[in-house]
C-alpha positions as CSV (number, residue, x, y, z in Angstrom):
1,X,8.9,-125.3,-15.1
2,X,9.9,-126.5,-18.7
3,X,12.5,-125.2,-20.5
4,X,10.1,-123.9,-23.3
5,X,8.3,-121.8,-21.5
6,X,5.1,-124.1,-21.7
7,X,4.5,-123.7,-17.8
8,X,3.4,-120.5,-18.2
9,X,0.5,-121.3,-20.4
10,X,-0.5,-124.2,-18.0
11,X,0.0,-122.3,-14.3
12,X,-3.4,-120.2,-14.9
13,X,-5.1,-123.4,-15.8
14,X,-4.5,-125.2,-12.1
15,X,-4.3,-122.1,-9.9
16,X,-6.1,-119.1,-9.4
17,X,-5.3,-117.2,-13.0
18,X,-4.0,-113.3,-11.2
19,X,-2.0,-115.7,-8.7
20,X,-0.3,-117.5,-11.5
21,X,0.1,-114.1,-13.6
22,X,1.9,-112.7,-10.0
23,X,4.0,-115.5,-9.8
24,X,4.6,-115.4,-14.1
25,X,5.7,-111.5,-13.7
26,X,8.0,-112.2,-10.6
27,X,9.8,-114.9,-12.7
28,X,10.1,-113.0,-15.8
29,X,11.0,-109.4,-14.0
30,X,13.3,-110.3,-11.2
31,X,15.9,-112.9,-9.9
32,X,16.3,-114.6,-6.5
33,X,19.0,-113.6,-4.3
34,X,19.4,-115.1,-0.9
35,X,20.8,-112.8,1.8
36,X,21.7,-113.5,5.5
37,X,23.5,-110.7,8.0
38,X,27.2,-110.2,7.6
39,X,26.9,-109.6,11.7
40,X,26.3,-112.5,14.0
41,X,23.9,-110.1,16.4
42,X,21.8,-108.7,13.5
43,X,18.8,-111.1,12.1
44,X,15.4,-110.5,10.2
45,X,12.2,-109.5,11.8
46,X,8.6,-111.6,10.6
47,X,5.4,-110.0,10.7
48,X,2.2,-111.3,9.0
49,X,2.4,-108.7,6.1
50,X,6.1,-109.0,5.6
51,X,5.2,-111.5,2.6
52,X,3.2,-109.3,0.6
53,X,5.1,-105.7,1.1
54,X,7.7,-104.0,-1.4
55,X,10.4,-102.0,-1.6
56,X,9.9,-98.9,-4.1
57,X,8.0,-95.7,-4.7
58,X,4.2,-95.5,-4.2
59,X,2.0,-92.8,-5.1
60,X,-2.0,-92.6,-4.9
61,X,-4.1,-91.2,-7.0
62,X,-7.7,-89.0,-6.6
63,X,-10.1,-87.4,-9.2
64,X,-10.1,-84.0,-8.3
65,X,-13.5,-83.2,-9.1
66,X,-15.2,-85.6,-6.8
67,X,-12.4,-86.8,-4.7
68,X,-12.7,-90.6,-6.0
69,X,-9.7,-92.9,-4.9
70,X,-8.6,-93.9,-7.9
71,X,-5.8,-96.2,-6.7
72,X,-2.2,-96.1,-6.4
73,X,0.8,-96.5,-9.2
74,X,4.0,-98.4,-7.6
75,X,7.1,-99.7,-8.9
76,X,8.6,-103.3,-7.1
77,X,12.2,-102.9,-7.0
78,X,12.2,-105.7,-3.9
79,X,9.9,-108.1,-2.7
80,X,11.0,-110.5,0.2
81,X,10.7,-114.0,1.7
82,X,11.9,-114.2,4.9
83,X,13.3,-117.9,5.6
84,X,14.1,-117.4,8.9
85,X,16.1,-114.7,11.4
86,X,19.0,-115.4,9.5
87,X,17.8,-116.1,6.3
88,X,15.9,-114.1,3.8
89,X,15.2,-114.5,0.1
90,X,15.0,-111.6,-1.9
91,X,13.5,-110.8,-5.1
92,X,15.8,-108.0,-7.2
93,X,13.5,-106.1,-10.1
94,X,15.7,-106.7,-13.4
95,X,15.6,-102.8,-13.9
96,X,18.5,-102.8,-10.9
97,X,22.2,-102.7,-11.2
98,X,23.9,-106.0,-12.1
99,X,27.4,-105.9,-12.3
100,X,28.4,-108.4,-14.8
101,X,25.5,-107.9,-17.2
102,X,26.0,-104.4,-17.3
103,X,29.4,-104.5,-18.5
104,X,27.6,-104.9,-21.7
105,X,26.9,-101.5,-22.7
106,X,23.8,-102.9,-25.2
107,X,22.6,-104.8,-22.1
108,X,23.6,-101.5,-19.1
109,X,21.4,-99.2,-21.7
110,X,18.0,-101.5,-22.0
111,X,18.2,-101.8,-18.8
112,X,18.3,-97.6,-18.0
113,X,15.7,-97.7,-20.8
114,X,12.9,-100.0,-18.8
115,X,13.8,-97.9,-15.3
116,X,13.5,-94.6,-17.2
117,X,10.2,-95.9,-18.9
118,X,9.0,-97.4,-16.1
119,X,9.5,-94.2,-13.8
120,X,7.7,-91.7,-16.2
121,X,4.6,-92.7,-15.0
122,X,5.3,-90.9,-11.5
123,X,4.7,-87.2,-10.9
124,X,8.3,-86.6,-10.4
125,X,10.3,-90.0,-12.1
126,X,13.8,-88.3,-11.4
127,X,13.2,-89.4,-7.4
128,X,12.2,-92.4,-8.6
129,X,15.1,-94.8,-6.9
130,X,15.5,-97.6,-4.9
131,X,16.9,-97.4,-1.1
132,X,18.3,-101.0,-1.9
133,X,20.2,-100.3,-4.8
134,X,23.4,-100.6,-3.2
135,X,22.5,-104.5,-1.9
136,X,25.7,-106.4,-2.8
137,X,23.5,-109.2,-4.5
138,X,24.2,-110.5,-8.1
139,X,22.1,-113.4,-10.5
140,X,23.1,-117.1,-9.5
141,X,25.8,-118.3,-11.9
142,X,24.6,-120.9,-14.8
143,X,26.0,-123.4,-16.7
144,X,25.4,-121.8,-20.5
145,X,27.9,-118.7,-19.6
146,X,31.0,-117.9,-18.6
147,X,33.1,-114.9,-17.2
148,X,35.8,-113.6,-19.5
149,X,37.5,-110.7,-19.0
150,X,35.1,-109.3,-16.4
151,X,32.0,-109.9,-18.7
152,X,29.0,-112.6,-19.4
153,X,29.9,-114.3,-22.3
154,X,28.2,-118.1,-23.8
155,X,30.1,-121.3,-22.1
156,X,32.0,-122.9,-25.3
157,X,29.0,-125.2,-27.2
158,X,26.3,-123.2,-25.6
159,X,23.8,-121.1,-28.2
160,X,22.0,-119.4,-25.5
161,X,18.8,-121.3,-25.9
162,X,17.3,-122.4,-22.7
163,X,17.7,-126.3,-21.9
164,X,16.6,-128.9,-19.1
165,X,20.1,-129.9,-18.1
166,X,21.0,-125.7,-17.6
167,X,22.2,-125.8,-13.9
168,X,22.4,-122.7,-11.7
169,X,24.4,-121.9,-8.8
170,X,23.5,-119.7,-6.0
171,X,25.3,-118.4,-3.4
172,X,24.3,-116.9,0.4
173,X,24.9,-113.4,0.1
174,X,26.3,-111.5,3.5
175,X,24.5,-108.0,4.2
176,X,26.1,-105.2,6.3
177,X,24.1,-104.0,9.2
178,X,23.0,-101.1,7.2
179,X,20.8,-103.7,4.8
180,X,19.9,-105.4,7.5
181,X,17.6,-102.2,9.1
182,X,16.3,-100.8,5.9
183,X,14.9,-104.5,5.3
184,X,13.6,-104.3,8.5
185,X,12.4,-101.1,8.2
186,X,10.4,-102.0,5.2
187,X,8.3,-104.3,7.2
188,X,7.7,-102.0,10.2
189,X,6.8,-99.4,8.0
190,X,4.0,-101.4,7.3
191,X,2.7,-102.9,9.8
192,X,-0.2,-101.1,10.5
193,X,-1.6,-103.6,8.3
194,X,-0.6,-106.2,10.5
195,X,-1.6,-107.7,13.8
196,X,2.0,-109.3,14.8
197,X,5.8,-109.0,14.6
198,X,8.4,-112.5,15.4
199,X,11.4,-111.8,16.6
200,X,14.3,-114.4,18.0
201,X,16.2,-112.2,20.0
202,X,15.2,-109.3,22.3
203,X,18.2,-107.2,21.8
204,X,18.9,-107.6,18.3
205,X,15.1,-106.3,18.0
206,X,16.1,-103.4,20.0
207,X,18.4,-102.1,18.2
208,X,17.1,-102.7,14.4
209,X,13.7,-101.3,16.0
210,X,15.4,-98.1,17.4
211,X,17.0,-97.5,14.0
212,X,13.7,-97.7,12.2
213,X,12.0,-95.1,14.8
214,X,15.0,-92.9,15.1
215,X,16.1,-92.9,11.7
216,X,14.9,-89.3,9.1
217,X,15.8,-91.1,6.5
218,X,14.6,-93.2,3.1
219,X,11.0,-91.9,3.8
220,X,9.6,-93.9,6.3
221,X,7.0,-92.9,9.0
222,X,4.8,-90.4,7.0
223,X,1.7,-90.5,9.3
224,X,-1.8,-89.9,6.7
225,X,0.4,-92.2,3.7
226,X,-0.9,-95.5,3.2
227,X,-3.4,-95.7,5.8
228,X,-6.4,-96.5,3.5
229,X,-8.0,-100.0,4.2
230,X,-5.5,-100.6,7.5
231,X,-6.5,-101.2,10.5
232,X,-5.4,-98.3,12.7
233,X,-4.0,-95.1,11.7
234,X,0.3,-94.7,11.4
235,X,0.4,-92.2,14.2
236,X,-1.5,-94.5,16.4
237,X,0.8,-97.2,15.2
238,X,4.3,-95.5,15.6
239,X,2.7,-94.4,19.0
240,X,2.7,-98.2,19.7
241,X,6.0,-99.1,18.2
242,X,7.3,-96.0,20.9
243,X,5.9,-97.6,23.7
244,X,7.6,-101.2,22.9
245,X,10.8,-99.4,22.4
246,X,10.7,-98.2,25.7
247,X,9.6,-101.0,27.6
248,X,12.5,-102.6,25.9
249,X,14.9,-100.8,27.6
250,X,15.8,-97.9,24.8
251,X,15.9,-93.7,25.8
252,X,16.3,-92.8,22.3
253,X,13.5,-90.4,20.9
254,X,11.4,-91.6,18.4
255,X,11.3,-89.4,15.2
256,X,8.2,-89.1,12.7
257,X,6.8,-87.2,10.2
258,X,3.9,-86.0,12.3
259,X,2.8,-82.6,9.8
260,X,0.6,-84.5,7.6
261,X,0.0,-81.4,5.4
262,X,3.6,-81.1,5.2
263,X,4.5,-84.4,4.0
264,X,1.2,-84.4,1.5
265,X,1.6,-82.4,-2.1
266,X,-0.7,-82.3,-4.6
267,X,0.6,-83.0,-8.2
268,X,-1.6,-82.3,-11.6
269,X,-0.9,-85.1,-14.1
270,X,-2.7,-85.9,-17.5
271,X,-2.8,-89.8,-18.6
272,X,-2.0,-88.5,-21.9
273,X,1.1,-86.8,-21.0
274,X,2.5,-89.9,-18.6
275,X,1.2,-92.4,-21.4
276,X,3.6,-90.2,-23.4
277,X,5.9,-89.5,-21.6
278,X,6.5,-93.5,-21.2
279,X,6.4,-94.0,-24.6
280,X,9.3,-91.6,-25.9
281,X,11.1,-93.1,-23.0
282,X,11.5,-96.5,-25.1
283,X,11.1,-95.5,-28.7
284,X,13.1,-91.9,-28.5
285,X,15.7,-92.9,-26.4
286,X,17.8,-94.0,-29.1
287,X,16.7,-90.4,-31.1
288,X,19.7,-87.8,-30.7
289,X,16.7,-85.1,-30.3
290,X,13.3,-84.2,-29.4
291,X,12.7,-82.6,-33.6
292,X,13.9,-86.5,-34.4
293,X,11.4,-88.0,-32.1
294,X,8.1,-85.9,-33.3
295,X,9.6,-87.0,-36.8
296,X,9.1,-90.8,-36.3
297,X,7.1,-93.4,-37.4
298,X,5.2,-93.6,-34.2
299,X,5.0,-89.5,-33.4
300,X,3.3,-89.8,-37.0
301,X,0.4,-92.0,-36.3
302,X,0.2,-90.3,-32.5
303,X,-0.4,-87.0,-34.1
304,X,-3.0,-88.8,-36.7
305,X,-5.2,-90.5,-34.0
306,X,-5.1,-87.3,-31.9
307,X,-6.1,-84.1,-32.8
308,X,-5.8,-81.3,-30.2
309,X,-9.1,-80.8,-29.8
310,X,-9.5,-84.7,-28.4
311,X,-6.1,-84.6,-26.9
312,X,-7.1,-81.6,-24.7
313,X,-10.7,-83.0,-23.5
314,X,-8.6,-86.0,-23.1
315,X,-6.3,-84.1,-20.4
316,X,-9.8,-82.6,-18.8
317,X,-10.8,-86.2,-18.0
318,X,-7.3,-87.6,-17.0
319,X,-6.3,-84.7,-14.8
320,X,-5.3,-86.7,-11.7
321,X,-4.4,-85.8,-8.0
322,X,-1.7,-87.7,-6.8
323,X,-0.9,-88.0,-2.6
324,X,3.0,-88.7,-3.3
325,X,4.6,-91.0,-0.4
């Protein structure tokens, strides 16, 4: 990786191109935070999906007049790499809290911008929040800035410009037990996609496993969400999990979401209106009001290449049904 940039022209050209424009986004939309448990009992849990799973809201879409899957819409505020049982790489989306960064209130603001942006493509983008926010994780340190007064400034000589000789510190981050499960939780929540699950220690599984099945919180264990393309369903699955629990020595009851019409709701969306929506999110947030907004530059040439009667056969083709999770 070259200073410049260059590497992200060349990656496509030696590896497969949607590989390369993965790895390209994770670089340019998150940082790297390693994380280990703050308790000496607690450790991370491995299963053969836990490389390629998320942290953040999900929702799937069908068309309503023929029932077509038409995919899902998700948002990656975490990804993860686990190391080992004690040692777990995390990738935090740049749309996150950082503490030093956002003491710049320029810098706090684009940041609320590209969440708020980003979220108004859900049905409901005020719900749209992580269940990691709180991780006590920050960007490794570098050599081209400095702390002063509590805030990122440029080290004396620097410009700001990326060089080869930049160097970057990074530290071990400890997590409280809390973390710990919901990280945990994360990958048992998905492994009905998956045929295994590594653990080092049989009592330190026990109890992170009996705080995912027990727990009624962060939204986990919704039997009928995500089960398209795996391999059993999630009831099946959590009836599973039950049985391991037990045979591990644990006379807590399991707790699921086991009304799958009560956990499913239908939401009406047009394209048009989330396109929109997404839209005044990052050129009216600066606009004191909405008459402000529908007076700029870009409401102006929206309104042009629109006219109502296209904008509403538009909405009778976009209306979507969305399964929330």
């Amino acid at each position: 990786m070259d200073a410049e940039g260059k590497w992200m022209t060349k990656l496509p050209e030696v590896m497969f191109p949607a590989d390369a424009a993965m790895f390209t986004y994770h670089v340019q939309s998150s940082y790297t935070a390693f994380c280990t448990p703050e308790e000496d009992d607690d450790e991370f849990i491995l299963t053969d999906q836990c490389y390629n799973v998320f942290e953040g809201p999900i929702h799937e879409a069908t068309f309503p007049l023929t029932g077509e899957n038409l995919g899902s819409t998700y948002m990656c505020f975490h990804e993860f790499g686990p190391i080992s049982s004690r040692l777990i790489i995390v990738l935090r989306s740049f749309v996150l809290p950082e503490a030093l960064e956002d003491a710049n209130q320029k810098t706090r603001k684009a940041r609320q911008m590209y969440l708020e942006g980003a979220a108004a493509q859900f049905p409901r983008p005020d719900n749209v929040k992580s269940i990691l926010a709180d991780l006590p994780v920050a960007k490794a340190m570098n050599s081209y800035t400095a702390v002063v007064n509590g805030k990122l400034e440029l080290a004396p000589g620097k410009t700001g410009k990326a060089r080869p000789s930049d160097k970057f510190c990074f530290r071990f981050w400890p997590i409280k037990r809390k973390h710990v499960d919901i990280i945990n939780s994360v990958f048992l929540d998905n492994v009905l996609h998956c045929q295994s699950i590594v653990f080092r220690s049989a009592p330190s599984f026990r109890r992170t496993l009996e705080a995912y099945m027990t727990t009624d919180s962060y939204g986990f264990k919704k039997v009928g969400v995500g089960e398209r393309g795996a391999r059993i369903s999630r009831r099946m699955c959590l009836q599973r999990l039950s049985t391991v629990l037990k045979a591990l020595g644990s006379d807590n009851a399991p707790i699921w979401h086991d009304e799958e019409e009560a956990n499913h709701s239908s939401y009406l969306q047009s394209i048009d209106d989330s396109w929109l929506e997404t839209i005044k999110k990052f050129f009216g947030r600066s606009m004191d009001s909405a008459s402000e907004f529908r007076e700029s530059h870009f409401w102006g040439i929206y309104s042009t290449l629109g006219t109502k009667a296209y904008l509403d056969n538009a909405k009778a083709v976009g209306l979507l049904t969305n399964e929330l999770r």
